[in-house]
C-alpha positions in Angstrom: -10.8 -5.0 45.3 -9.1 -2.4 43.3 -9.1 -3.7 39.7 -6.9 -0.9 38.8 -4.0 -2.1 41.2 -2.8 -5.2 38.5 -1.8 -2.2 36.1 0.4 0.2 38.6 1.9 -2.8 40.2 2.4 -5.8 37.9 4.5 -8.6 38.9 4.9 -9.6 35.3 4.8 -8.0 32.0 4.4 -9.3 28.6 5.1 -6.9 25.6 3.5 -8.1 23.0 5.2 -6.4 19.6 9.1 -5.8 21.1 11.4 -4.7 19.0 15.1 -4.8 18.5 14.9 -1.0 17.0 15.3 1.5 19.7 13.9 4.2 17.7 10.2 2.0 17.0 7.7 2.1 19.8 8.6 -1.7 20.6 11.7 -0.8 21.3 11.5 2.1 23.3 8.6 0.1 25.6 11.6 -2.5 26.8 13.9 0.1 26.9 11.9 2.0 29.3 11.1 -0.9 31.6 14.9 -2.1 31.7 16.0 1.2 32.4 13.4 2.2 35.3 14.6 -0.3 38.0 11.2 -2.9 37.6 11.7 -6.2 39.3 9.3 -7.6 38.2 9.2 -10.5 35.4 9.3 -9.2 31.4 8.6 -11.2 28.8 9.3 -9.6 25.0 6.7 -11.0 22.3 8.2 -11.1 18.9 8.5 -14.5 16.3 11.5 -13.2 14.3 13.9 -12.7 17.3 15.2 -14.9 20.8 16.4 -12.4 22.5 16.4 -8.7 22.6 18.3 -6.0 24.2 19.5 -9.1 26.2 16.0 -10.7 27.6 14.9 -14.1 26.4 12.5 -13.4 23.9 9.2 -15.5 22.2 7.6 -16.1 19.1 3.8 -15.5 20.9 2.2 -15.0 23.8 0.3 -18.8 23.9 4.4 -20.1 23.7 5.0 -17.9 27.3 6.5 -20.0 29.9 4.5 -18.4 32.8 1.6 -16.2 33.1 1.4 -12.8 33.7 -0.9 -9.8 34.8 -0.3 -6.9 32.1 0.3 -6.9 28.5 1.5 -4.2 27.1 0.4 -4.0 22.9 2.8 -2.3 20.5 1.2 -4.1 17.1 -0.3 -2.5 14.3 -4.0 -1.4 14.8 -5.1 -4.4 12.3 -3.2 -7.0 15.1 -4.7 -5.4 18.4 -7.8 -7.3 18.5 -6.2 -10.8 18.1 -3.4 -9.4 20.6 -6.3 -8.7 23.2 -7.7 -11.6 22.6 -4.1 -13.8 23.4 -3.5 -11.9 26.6 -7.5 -12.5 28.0 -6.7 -16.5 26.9 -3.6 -16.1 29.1 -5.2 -14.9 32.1 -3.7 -11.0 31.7 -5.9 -8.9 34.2 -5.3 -5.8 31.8 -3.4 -4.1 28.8 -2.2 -1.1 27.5 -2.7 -0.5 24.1 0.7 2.1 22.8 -0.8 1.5 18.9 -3.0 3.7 17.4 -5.0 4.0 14.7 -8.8 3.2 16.3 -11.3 6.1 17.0 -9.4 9.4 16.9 -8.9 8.2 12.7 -12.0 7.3 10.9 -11.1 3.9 9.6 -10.4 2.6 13.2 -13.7 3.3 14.7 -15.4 -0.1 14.1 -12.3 -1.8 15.3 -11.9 -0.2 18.8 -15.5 -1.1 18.7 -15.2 -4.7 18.0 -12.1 -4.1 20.6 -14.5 -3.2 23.2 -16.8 -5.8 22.7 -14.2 -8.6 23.1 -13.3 -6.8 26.1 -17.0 -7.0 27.5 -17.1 -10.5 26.5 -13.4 -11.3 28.8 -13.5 -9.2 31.3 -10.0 -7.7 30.7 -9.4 -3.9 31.0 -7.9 -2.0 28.9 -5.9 1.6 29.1 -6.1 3.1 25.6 -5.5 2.2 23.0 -3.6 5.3 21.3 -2.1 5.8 25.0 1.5 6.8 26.3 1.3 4.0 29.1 1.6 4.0 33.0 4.2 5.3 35.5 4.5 4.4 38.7 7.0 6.3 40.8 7.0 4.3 43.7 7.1 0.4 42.1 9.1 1.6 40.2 7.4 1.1 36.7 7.6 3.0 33.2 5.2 1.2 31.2 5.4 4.2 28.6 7.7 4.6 24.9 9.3 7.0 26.3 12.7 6.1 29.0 13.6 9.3 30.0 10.6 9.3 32.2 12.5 7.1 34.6 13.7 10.6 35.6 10.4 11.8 36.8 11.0 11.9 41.2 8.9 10.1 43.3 6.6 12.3 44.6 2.7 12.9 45.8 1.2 14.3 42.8 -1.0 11.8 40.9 -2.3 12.7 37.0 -4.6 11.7 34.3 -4.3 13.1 31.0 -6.7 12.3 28.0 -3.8 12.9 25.5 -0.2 11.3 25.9 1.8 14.0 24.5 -0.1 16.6 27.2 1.1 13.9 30.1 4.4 13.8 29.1 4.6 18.0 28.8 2.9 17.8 32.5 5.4 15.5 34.0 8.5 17.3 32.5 7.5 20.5 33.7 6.9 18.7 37.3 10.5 17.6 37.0 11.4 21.2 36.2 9.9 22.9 39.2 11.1 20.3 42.0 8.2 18.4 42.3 7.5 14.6 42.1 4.7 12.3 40.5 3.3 9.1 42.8 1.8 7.8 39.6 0.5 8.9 35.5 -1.9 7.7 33.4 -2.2 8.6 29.9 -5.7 7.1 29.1 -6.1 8.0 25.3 -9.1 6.8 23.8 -10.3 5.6 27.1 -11.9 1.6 26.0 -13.0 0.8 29.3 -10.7 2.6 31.8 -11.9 5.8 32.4 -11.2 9.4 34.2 -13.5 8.0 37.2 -11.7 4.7 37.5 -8.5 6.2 37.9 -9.1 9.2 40.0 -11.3 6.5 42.1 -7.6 4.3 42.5 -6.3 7.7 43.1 -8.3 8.7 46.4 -7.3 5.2 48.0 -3.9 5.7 46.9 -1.7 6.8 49.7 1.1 7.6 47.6 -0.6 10.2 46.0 -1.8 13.6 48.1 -2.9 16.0 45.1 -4.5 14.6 41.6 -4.2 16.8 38.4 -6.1 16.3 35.1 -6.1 17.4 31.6 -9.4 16.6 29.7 -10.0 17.5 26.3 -13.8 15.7 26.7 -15.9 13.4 28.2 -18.6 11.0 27.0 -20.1 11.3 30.6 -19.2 13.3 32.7 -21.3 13.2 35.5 -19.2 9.6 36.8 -16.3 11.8 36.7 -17.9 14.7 39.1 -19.5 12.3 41.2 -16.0 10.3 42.0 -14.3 13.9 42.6 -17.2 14.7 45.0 -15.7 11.6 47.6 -12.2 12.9 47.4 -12.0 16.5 47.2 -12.5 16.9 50.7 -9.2 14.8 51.8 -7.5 15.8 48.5 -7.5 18.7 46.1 -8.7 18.2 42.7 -7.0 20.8 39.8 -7.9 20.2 36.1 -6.7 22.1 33.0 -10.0 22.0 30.5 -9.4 22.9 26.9 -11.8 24.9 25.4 -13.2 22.8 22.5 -15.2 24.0 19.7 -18.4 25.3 21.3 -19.5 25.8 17.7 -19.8 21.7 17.4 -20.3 21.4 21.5 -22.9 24.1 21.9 -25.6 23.2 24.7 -29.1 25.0 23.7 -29.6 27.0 26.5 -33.1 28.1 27.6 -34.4 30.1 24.9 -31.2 30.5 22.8 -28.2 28.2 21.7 -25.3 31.4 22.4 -26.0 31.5 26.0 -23.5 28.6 26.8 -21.4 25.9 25.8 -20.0 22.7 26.8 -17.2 24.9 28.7 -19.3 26.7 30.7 -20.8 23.6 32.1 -18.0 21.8 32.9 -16.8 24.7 35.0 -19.8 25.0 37.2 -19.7 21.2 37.4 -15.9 21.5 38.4 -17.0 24.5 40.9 -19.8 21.7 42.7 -17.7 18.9 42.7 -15.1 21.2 44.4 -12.6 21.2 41.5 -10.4 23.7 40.9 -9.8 24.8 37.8 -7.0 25.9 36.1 -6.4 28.2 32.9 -2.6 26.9 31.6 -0.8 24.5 31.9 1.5 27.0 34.0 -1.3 27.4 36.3 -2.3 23.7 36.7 1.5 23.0 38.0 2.1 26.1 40.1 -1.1 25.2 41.7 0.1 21.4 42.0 3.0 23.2 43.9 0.9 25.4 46.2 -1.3 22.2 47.4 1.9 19.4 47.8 4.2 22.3 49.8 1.7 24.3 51.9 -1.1 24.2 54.7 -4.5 25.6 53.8 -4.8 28.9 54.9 -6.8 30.5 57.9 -8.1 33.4 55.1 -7.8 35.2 52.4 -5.6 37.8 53.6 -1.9 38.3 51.7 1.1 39.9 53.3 3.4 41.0 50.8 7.2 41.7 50.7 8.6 43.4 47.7 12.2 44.3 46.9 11.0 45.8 43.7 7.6 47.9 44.4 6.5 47.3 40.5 6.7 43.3 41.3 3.9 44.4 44.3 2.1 45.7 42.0 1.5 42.7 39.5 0.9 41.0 42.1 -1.9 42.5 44.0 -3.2 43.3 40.5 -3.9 39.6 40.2 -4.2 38.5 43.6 -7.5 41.3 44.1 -8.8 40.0 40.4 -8.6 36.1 42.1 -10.0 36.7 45.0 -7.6 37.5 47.8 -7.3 40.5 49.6 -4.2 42.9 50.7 -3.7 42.4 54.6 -4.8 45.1 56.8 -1.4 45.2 58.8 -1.9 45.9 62.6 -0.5 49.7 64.1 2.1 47.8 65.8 3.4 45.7 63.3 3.7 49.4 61.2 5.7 50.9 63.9 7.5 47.6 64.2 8.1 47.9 60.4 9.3 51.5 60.4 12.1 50.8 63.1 13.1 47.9 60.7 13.5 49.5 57.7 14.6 53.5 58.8 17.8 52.6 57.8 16.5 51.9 54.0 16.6 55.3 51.9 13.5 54.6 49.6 11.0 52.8 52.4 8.2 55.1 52.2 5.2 52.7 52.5 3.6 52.3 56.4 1.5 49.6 54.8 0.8 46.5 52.6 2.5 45.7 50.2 5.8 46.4 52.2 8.8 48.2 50.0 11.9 46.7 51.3 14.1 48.3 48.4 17.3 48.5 49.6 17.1 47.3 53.1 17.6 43.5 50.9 21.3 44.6 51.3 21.3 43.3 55.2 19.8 39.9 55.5 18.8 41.0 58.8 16.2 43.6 57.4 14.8 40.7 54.9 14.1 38.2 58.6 12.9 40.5 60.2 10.4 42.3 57.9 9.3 38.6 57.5 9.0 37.5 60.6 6.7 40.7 61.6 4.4 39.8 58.8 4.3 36.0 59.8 3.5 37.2 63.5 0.5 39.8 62.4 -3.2 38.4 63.1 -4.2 39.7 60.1 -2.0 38.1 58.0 -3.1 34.7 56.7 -0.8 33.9 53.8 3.0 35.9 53.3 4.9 36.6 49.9 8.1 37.4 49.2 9.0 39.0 45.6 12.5 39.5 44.1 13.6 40.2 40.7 17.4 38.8 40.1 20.2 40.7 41.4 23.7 39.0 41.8 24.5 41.1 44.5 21.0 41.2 46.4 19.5 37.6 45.5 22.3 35.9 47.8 21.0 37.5 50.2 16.9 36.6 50.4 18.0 33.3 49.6 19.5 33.0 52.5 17.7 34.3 54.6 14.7 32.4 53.7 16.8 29.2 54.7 17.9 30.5 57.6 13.9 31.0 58.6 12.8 27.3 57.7 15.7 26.2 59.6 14.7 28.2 62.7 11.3 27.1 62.6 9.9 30.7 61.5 7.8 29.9 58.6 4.5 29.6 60.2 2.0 30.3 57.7 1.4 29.5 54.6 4.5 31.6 52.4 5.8 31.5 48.4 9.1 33.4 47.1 8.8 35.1 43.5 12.2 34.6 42.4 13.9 34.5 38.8 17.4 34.0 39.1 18.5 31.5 36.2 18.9 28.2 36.7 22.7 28.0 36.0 22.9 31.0 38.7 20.9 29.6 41.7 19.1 27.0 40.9 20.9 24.3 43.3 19.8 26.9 46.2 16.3 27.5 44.8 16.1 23.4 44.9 17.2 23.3 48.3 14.6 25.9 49.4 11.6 24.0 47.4 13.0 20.7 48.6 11.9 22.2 52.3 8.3 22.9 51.3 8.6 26.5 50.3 7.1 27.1 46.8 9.5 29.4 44.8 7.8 30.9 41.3 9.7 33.0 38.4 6.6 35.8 38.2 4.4 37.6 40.6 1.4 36.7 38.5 2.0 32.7 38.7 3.0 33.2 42.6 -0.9 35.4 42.8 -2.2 32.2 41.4 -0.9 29.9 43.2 -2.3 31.1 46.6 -4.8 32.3 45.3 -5.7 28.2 44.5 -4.5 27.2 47.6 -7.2 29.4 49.3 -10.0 28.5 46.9 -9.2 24.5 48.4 -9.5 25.9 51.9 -13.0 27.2 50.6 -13.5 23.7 49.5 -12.8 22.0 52.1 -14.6 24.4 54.3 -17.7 24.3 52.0 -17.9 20.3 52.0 -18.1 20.2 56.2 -21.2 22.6 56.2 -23.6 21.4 53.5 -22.6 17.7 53.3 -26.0 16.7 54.1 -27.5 19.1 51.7 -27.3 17.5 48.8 -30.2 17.4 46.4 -33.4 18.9 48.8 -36.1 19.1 46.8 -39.1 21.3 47.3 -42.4 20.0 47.8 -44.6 19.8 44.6 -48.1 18.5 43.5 -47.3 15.6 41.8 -50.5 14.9 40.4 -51.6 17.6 38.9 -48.3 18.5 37.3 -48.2 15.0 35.6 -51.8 15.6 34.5 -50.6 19.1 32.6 -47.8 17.6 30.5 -49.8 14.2 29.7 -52.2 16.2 28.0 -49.7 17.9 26.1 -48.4 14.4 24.7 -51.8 13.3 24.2 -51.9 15.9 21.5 -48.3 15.2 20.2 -46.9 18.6 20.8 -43.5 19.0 22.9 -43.7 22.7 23.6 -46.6 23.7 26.0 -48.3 27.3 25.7 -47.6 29.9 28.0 -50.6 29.6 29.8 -50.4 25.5 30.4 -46.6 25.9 31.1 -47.5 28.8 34.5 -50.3 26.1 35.5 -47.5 23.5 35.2 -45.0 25.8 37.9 -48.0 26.4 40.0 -47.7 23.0 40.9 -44.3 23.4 42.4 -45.4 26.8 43.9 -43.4 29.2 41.5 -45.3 32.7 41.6 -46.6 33.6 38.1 -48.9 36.3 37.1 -52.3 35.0 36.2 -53.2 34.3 32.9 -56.6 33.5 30.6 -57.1 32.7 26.9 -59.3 35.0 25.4 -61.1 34.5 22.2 -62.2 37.7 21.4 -61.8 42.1 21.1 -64.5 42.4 23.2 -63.5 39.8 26.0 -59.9 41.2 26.0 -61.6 44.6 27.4 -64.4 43.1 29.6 -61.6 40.9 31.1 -59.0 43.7 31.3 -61.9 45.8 33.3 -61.8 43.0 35.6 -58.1 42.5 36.1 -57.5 46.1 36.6 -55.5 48.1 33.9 -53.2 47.8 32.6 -52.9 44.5 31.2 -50.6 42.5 28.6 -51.8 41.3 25.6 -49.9 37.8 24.4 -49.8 35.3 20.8 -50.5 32.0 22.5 -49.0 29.1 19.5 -46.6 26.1 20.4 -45.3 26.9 17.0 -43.9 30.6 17.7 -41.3 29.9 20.2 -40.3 34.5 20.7 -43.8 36.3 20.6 -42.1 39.8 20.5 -40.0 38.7 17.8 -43.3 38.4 15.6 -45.6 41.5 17.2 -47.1 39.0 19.6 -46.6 40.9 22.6 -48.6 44.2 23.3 -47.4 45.9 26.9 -48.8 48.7 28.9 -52.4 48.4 27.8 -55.0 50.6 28.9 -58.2 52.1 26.8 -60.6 50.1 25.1 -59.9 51.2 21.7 -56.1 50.0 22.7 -56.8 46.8 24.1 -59.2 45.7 21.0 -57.0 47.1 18.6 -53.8 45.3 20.4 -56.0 42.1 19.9 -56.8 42.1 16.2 -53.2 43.0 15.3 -52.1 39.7 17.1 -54.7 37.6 15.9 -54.0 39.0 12.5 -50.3 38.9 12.4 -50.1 35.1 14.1 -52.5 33.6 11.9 -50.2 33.9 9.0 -47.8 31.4 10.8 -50.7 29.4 12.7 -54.0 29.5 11.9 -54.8 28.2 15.3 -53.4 31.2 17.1 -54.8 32.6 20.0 -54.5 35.1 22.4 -53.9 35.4 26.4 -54.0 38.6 28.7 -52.6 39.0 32.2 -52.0 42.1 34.3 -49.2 43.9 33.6 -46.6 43.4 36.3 -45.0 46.3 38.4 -41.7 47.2 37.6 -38.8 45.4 39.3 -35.7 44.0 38.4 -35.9 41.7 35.7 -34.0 38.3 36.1 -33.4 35.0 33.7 -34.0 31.2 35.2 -33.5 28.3 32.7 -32.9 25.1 32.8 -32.2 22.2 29.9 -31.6 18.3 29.8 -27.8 18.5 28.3 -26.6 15.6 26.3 -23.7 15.5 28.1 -24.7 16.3 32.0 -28.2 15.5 32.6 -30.1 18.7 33.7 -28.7 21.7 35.0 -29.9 25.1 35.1 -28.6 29.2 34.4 -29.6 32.2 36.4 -28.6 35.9 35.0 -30.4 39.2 34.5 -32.8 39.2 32.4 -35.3 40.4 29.4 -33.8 41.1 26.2 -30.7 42.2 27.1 -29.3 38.6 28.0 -28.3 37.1 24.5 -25.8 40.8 24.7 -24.6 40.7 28.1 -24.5 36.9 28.7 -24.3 37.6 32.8 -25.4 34.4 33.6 -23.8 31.7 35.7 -24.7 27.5 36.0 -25.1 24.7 38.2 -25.9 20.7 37.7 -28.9 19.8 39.0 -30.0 18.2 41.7 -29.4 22.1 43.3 -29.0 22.9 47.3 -29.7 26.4 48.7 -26.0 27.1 49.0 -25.1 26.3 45.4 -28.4 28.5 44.6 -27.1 31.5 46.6 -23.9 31.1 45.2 -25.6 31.2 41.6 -27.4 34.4 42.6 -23.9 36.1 44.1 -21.8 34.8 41.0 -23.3 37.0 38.3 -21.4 40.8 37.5 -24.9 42.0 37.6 -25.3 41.1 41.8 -24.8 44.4 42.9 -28.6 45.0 41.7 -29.9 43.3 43.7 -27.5 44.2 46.6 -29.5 47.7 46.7 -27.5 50.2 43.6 -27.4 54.0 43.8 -30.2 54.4 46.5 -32.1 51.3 45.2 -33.8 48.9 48.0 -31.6 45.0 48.2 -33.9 42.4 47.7 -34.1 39.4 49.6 -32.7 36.8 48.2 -34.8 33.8 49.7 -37.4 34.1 47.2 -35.1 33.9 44.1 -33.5 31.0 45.7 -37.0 29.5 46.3 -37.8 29.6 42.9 -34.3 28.3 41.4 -35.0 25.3 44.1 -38.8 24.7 42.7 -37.4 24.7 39.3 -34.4 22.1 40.1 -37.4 19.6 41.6 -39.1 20.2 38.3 -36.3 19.0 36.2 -35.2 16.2 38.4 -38.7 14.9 38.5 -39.9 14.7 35.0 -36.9 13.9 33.0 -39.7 14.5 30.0 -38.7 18.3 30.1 -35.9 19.1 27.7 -36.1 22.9 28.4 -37.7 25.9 31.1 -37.0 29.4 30.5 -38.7 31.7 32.7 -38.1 35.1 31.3 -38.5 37.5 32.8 -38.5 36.9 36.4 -39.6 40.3 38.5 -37.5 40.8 41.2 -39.1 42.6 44.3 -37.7 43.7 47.7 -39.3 41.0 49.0 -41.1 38.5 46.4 -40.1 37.2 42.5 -43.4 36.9 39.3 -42.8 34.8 36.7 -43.9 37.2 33.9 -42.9 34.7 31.0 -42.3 31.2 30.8 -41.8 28.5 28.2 -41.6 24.9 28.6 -39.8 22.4 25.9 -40.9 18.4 26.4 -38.4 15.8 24.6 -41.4 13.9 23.0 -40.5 10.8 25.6 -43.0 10.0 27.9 -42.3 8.9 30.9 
């Protein structure tokens, strides 16, 4: 049973703090259930009035003459516990705590705690407290402070905001552009109602077809992802993410703490749950328009028609940066084109975008031109963009009417238009109320599709690697448990580079061999038997960057070199541990160097980072992330993410590499993490990529100091 159902479809209400002042929160809570059509029952709570704004009021909620399913709490913060605790008495299934005053200031914090507790020891849920309130489009309901919300269209798009202010922004701008809400939730501090619970209620819902989101931050939000991962296949998922302070939200990464922050992972959580994410608030309702309006389209391939050739321009500008591409327009849809438009002075173009300049004088020209594109194979998606001209605009306008009404509209197709409101907006309303997005910018319009086709990709991603989830490579269990539990047996959480490549061994990662040596003169006998030349390496759990400190000595060949590389280690380490030693290992063959690293984050669990790698990767930052348990797809798609890709594609004469072994070993590395949960950190750096193989040249592994 859906718990969640009591608070978008109450039969009764109690408000527990009315007020006769419409300009207090009390107040403005009856007012907006009077004034939204409810039918259900309301009962005001308040001892120094019997009756307000007309309805039979009482002095508590013990005095009620019938029960009811929500209260709705509009008290001081000091009088919101003993108000919880009178509605749970009553038999309320939930309520919705307007007051604030609790966690987001610091003298509340204990009292949503003690809040929370009570509401453990009930049973009653609670959205809030410091919350906006509920809508429900289709009830109708507007269990919010604020009545003009009653104005808010009934509609398929369902949202969940953390802050109420951000809600009410959201669903005042969807009233703006012609679209409708099913339902809202403003879930402020979130007591025991969370994201998950709602978007859960959400993807049973059949009211609502496309759910938008603004988080500011989540406690966990791995119960989030894992909800979004059962819906966004049937419905598309678009959140707006601020980016908080990373300074105070900074995940360690790897080696270093700049590599990432807590916005970087909730993107590539977003991307594997099959989120889309949006960048403004513009974006995240333009999109919300794209997904109610349109079909998901065949490809990524744009048609464009432009009455203004600079508008064509924006927009492929931004369309080519998100990941669409101009249509290739068939030879006889050109020739077709050319007949269409030889009457137009200026058309010049035989291609895409099509320049309809002044052919937008005949309406004819605009159908036409349209229709050709609509009927093109190699057209998956068609846009039309005009800039406002009283004695042009008529004139598209009507003639993208008269193509919905004939039926003619057969793939997925947006208008750029930005006549003013008091000029055509009553037209541009009729056109958007038939399912044809119309946006005031090319940019917004590029966008838009551009979103729509990443949900295709979604869609199309979550049929072929359903069954995919979480494969784990095979791994010697035994011995890899042996490795870290004598680590722990000597109380140290950081192993030494030789114990952490015996530890990947175990899964079957590559690594270049490696041997403690304890002496100038077994550095050269052993380098004579490795083959030259060799590397020589500080081995200390203390001294986390060797090179940082002179511990690493490259390229060694000669005798003399190889002792004197040894004393200056053992001489420069034992000034920070006096148990230093040193490790040699051949020196690897060049290759392309590449970063793997992987951390326990406080917020998602384990996850891991690919990029180029070496020095270089603190500057360049080329990395990109998943959350781990990892599949090959999501590796590969690591892998092709990164700037730097087109290394390893083969660049200026270079050999590609196959990309099976670096998928191999970011797959090894994801059963590491998910199978010890002792390891807080791996960074294996560098990684040597080879046409046809990867070597772990580097590796350091971080423990928590929890067994397990």
């Amino acid at each position: 049973m859906d718990f969640l159902n009591c608070f978008f479809n109450p039969k009764s209400i109690a408000i527990i703090g009315a007020s006769r002042d419409s300009y207090k929160a009390g107040g403005q809570c009856l007012i907006s259930l009077l004034q939204c059509g409810y039918k259900g029952t309301i009962y005001p709570v308040n001892p120094h009035y019997e009756e307000i704004f007309g309805v039979k009021t009482y002095p508590s909620v013990a005095e009620l003459p019938g029960s009811f399913e929500i209260g709705l709490i509009v008290v001081p913060a000091q009088a919101v516990k003993d108000a919880v605790l009178d509605c749970a008495k009553a038999g309320a299934k939930g309520v919705v705590i307007i007051s604030s005053g609790f966690k987001e200031a610091e003298t509340g914090q204990e009292l949503e705690k003690e809040i929370l507790q009570l509401a453990v020891e009930t049973g009653i849920k609670i959205i809030g407290p410091n919350t906006m309130g509920v809508i429900n489009t289709a009830h109708p309901l507007n269990l919010t402070f604020v009545p003009y919300l009653k104005e808010i269209p009934r509609g398929s798009i369902g949202l969940i905001s953390q802050s109420g202010g951000v809600c009410q922004l959201i669903l005042y701008a969807l009233l703006s552009e012609n679209l409708g809400a099913s339902k809202a939730v403003a879930l402020g501090n979130r007591c025991n109602v969370e994201f998950s619970d709602i978007l859960a209620h959400y993807g049973r819902d059949p009211e609502t077809n496309v759910v938008l989101m603004y988080i500011e931050g989540i406690e966990n939000p791995r119960h989030l992802l894992e909800e979004a991962k059962k819906i966004t296949m049937f419905k598309p998922i678009v959140v707006y993410k601020v980016r908080e302070s990373e300074a105070v939200n900074r995940a360690a990464f790897s080696h270093t703490g700049t590599l990432t922050g807590s916005f970087n992972l909730y993107q590539a959580a977003f991307r594997d749950a099959g989120i889309i994410s949006a960048n403004s608030i513009d974006e995240l309702i333009d999109t919300a328009k794209s997904l109610s309006f349109l079909p998901v389209p065949q490809g990524n391939r744009v048609g464009i028609v432009a009455v203004q050739a600079g508008l064509g321009i924006i927009f492929t500008s931004v369309a080519e940066q998100e990941g669409l591409k101009l249509a290739e327009l068939t030879h006889s849809t050109i020739d077709a084109l050319d007949k269409c438009l030889s009457s137009t002075a200026r058309y010049t173009l035989h291609s895409n975008p099509v320049d309809i300049t002044f052919g937008v004088a005949d309406k004819k020209i605009i159908m036409q031109t349209i229709r050709l594109l609509m009927k093109d194979n190699n057209v998956d998606m068609v846009v039309l963009l005009n800039s406002h001209h009283s004695e042009y605009t008529q004139n598209i306008l009507e003639a993208v009417e008269q193509l919905i009404a004939d039926g003619e509209i057969a793939k997925p197709f947006v208008l750029m238009q930005d006549s003013p409101e008091e000029a055509l907006g009553s037209k541009i309303k009729n056109i958007e109320s038939k399912k044809i997005p119309v946006y005031r910018l090319p940019d917004r319009a590029a966008r838009a599709l551009a979103n729509l086709y990443r949900y295709a990709g979604i869609r199309q991603k979550k049929e072929t690697v359903i069954s995919e989830q979480g494969s784990q490579a095979a791994l010697d269990g035994a011995k890899a448990k042996s490795i870290l539990a004598g680590v722990e047996q000597e109380g140290r959480i950081v192993l030494t580079e030789p114990e952490a490549k015996e530890f990947l061994v175990t899964a079957g990662i590559p690594v270049t061999p490696v041997k403690i040596i304890e002496s100038s003169e077994e550095a050269y006998r052993t380098a004579a038997s490795l083959g030259a030349p060799v590397v020589l390496k500080l081995v200390s759990p203390l001294i986390a960057h060797k090179s940082d400190v002179g511990g690493v000595k490259l390229n060694l060949a000669g005798e003399k070199e190889i002792k004197e590389a040894y004393e200056e280690i053992i001489l420069k380490g034992r000034h920070l541990d006096p148990r230093v030693c040193v490790s040699i290992q051949p020196m690897a063959s060049p290759g392309i160097e590449v970063i793997i690293g992987s951390i326990t984050d406080s917020q998602f669990g384990p996850v891991i980072m690919f990029g180029l790698g070496g020095t270089t990767v603190e500057v360049y930052r080329d990395v990109s992330y998943r959350l781990l348990p990892l599949n090959a797809l999501a590796a590969r798609e690591m892998i092709q993410e990164i700037k730097g890709f087109s290394l390893l594609q083969g660049y200026r004469g270079q050999a590609a590499v196959n990309l099976e072994p670096i998928i191999d070993i970011l797959m090894k590395t994801s059963t590491l993490m998910t199978t010890f949960t002792q390891i807080k950190e791996v960074d294996l750096n560098p990684v040597i990529v080879y046409p046809n193989r990867v070597l772990v040249v580097d590796s350091r592994i971080l423990l928590t100091g929890q067994s397990k």
